[in-house]
N, C-alpha and C positions, 0 to 999 in steps of 0.2 A: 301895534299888533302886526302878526303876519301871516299872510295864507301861506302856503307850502304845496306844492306835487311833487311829485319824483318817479322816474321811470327807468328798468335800464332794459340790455337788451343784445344779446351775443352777435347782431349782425348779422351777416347774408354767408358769411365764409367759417368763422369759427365757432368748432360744435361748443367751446365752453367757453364759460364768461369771467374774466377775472377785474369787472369792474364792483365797486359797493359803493351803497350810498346810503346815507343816514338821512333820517327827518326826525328831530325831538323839538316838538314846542314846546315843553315845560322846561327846557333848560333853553329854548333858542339856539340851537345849535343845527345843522343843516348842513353835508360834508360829501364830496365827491371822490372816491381815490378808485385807478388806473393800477391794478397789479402788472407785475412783469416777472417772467422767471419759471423753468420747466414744469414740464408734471401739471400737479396742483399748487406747486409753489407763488406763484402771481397772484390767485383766488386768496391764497395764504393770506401773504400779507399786505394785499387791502383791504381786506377784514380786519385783520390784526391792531395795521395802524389807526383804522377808522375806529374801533372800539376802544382802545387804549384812549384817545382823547374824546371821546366820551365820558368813561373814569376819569380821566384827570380833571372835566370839566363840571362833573357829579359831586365831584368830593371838594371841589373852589366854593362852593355852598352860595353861588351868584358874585362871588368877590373877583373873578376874573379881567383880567385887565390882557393889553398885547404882550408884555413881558409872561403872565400868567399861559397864554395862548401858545408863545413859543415853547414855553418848558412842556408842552401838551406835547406840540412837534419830537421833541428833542427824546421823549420819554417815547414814542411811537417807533422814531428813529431806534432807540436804544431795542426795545422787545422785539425788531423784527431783526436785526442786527443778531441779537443774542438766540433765537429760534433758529434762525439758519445757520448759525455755526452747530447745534445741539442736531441737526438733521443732515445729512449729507443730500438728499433728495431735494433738500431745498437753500441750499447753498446756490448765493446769487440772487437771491428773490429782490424784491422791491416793487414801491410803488408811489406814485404820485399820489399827490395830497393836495388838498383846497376845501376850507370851512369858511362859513359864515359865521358868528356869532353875533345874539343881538346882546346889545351892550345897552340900555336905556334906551334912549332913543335912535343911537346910532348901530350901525353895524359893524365890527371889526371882522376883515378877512387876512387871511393867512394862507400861502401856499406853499409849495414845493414839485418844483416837475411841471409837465405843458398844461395840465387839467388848470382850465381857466374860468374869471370869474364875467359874466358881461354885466352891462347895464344897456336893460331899454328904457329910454324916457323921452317924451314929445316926437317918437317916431323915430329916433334912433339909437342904434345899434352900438354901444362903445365898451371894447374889452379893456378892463382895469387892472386885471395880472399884466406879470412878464413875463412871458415865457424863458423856463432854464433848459435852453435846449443849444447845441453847438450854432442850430441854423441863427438865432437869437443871439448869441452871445460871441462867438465866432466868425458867423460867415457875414452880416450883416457889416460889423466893422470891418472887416477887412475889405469890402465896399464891392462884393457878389451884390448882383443884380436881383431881382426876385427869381425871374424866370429861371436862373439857373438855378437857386435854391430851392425850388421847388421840387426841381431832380437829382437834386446834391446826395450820393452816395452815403455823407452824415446826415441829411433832412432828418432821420427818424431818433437818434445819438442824442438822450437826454446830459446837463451837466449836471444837477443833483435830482435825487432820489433819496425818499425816503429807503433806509436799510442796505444804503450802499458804502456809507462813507459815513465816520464819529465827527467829524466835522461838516455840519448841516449848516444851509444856509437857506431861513426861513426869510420870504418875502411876505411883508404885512401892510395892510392897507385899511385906514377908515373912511366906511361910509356913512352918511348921514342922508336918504333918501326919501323925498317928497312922498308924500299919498298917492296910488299907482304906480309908482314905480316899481320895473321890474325888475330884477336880479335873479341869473342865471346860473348856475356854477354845472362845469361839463367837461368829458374828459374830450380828448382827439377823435375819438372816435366820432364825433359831432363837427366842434369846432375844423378837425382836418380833413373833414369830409364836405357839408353841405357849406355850402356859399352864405355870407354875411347877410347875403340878399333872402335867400330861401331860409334863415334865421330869424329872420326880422319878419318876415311874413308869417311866420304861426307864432308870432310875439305879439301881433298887432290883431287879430284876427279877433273878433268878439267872440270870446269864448272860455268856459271854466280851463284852470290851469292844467288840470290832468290833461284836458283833451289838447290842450298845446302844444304839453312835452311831448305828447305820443305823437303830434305831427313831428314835432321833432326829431321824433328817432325815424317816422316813414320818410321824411324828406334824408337823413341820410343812407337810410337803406335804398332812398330810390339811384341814391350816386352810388351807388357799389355795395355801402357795410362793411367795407374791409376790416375794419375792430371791431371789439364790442362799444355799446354804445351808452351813454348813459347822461341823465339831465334832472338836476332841480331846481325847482322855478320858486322864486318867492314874490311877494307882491306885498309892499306896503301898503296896511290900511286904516 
């Protein structure tokens, strides 16, 4: 079994929010996505994507497996793809993706883009994504320092995105998580704002999940809120 909250939250700077996030226990399914793209085109298609593997994961009838999970991706990939070519107003959109599903006893996650997954457990804090981002994939090999990636003119320069490219490249991970364990899934607007520290501190905090993730989003709002913001917690029980 798993409990669930989920919160989001446009931040301290921008008047709209182009993050969404799912919570369905009756399929197990739990999903974070990061729009990007003018107008209302970003709001667009993180909606878009997150509903679409909803449906694909509706209509699996529980037969889903990680192969099953990518064609979810892939088909999310496709209808945001084919929406912005039909709209000129939303040409260019995209969005980052990250689900949980529960799978038996295990949990299979799946991402695309920075929106990442954590694990708290015995007091610490460990991200289990990778982030597909140029700072990630780019600057880190080419052997940039942190400090300077932190300021690196590409720091923000995702490398895939949902509705950007027909050739996707879905990152998939299973978990198998003890009783209390927590699991996180969140976009940047979290993660690249509050400290691992100030993370881990309303993780650990006795207290119902809702009221966790909402410290969540006040501890990033307290660092600035530069994005919007957004957090689903689960907990094994």
């Amino acid at each position: 079994m798993i409990e669930a909250a989920g919160v989001t939250d446009p931040g301290c700077i921008r008047s709209n929010n182009e993050d969404f996030f799912l919570i369905e226990p009756s399929l197990g399914l739990y999903l974070v996505a990061d729009g990007m793209g003018g107008a209302q085109a970003g709001e667009h298609a993180s909606k878009l994507a997150a509903e679409t593997v909803r449906e694909v994961v509706t209509t699996a009838n529980g037969t889903i497996n990680r192969d099953a999970l990518v064609k979810a991706f892939e088909e999310a990939n496709r209808r945001v793809m084919d929406k912005a070519s039909e709209n000129a107003s939303m040409e260019g959109m995209g969005t980052t993706l990250v689900a949980a599903l529960e799978t038996g006893a295990d949990i299979l996650v799946a991402s695309v883009g920075d929106s990442r997954v954590y694990i708290y457990e015995n007091g610490r804090l460990q991200s289990i994504t990778e982030d597909q981002t140029w700072v990630n994939e780019v600057g880190r090999r080419l052997g940039l320092d942190e400090d300077t990636l932190k300021t690196h003119p590409m720091r923000h320069v995702l490398t895939m995105a949902i509705g950007v490219s027909e050739q996707l490249r879905v990152h998939t991970y299973l978990l198998k998580p003890a009783r209390g364990v927590q699991i996180l899934l969140c976009s940047d607007g979290l993660h690249g704002v509050a400290s691992e520290d100030q993370m881990a501190s309303a993780l650990a905090a006795d207290a119902p999940l809702q009221s966790k993730v909402d410290a969540l989003v006040q501890a990033a709002r307290a660092s600035g809120g530069p994005d919007n913001i957004t957090a689903v917690l689960l907990r094994a029980s």
